[in-house]
C-alpha positions in Angstrom: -5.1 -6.5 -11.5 -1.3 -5.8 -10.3 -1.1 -4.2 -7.1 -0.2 -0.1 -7.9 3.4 1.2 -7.3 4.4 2.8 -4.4 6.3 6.3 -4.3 9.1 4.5 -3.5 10.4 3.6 -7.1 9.7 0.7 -8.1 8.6 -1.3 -5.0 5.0 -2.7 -5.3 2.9 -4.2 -2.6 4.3 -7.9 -3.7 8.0 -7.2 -3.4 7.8 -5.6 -0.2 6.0 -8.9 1.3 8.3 -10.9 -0.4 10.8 -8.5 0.9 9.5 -9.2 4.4 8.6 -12.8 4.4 12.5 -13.7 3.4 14.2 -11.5 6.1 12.4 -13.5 8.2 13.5 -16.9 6.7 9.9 -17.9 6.1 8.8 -19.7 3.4 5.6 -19.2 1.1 4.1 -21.9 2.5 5.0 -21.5 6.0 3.5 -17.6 5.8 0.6 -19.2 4.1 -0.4 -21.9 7.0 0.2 -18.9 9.8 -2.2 -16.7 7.5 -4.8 -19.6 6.6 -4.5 -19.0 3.2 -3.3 -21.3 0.0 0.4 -20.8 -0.9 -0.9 -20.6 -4.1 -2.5 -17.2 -3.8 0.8 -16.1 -1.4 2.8 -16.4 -4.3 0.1 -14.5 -6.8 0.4 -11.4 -4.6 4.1 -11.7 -4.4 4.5 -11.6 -8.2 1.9 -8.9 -8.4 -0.9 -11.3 -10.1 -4.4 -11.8 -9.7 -6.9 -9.7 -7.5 -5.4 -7.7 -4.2 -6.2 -8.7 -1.2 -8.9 -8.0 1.1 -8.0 -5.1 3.5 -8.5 -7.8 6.2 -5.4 -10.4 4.4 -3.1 -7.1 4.5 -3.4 -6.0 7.6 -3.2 -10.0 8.9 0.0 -10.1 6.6 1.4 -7.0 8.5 0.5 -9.0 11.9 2.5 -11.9 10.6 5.5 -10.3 9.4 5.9 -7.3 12.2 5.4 -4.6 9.7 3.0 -1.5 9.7 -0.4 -2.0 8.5 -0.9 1.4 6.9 2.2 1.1 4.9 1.3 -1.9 3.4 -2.3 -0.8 3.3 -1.0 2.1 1.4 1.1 -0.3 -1.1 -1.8 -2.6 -2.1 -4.1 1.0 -3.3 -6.3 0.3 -0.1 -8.4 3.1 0.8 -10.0 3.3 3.9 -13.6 2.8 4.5 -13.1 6.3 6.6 -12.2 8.1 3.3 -14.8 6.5 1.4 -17.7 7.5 3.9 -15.6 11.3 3.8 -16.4 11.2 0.1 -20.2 10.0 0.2 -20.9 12.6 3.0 -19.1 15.6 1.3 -18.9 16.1 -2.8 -16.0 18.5 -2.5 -14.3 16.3 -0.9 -15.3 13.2 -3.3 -14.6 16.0 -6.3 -10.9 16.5 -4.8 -10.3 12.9 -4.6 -11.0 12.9 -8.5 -8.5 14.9 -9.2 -5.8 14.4 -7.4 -4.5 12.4 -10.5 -4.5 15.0 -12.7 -2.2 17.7 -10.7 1.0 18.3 -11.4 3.6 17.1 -9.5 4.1 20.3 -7.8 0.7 20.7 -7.4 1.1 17.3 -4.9 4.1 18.3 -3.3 2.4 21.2 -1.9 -0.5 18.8 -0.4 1.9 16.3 0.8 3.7 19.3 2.4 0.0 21.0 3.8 -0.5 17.0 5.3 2.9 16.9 6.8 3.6 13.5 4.9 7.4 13.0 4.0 7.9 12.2 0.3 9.0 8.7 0.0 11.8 7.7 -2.6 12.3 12.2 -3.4 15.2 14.1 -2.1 14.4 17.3 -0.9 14.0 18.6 2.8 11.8 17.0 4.8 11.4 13.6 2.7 12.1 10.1 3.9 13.8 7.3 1.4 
């Protein structure tokens, strides 16, 4: 299953790590041997194939190549075990979850805003690029 889009456009959870990896003049294999996993499956995520990694892989990824967790967390569709116990404890919550999907884009802009979490890759006051 390829790793979802992120709002920035079209950069996906491979191309950023790809992204990251080369500024760092690493290779594949070198990132690979730090993380103790087969180059093999390095390129896979890179090129968006295969299964996503484990929440552990990403967040050891982040270790390796200095960048933030959540982001990257956020990039491979990753939610956290903190939303998914939200949801079991509290159907409203699990029934807004559901729909966020469905909403208009609008609809999401005002939730975004209601969060305070800057649009990424959307003009407008108060968004990031």
């Amino acid at each position: 299953m390829p790793a979802p889009e992120s709002p920035r456009g079209d950069e996906t959870f491979g191309r950023r790590i790809q992204e990251l990896r080369r500024s760092r003049g690493m290779t594949q294999r070198q990132l690979a041997d730090r993380l103790g996993i087969d180059f093999t499956y390095l390129s896979k995520l890179e090129n968006s194939r295969g299964e996503p990694p484990s929440d552990q892989t990403v967040r050891r990824l982040a270790q390796e190549l200095e960048a933030d967790a959540e982001d990257l967390l956020a990039l491979a569709g990753k939610i956290p075990a903190e939303v998914r116990a939200k949801a079991a404890e509290d159907p409203d919550f699990a029934l807004l979850l559901r729909r966020l999907p469905s909403l208009s884009p609008d609809a999401l802009d005002r939730i975004y805003r209601n969060a305070k979490i800057p649009r990424r890759g959307r003009s407008g006051p108060g968004t990031r690029k």
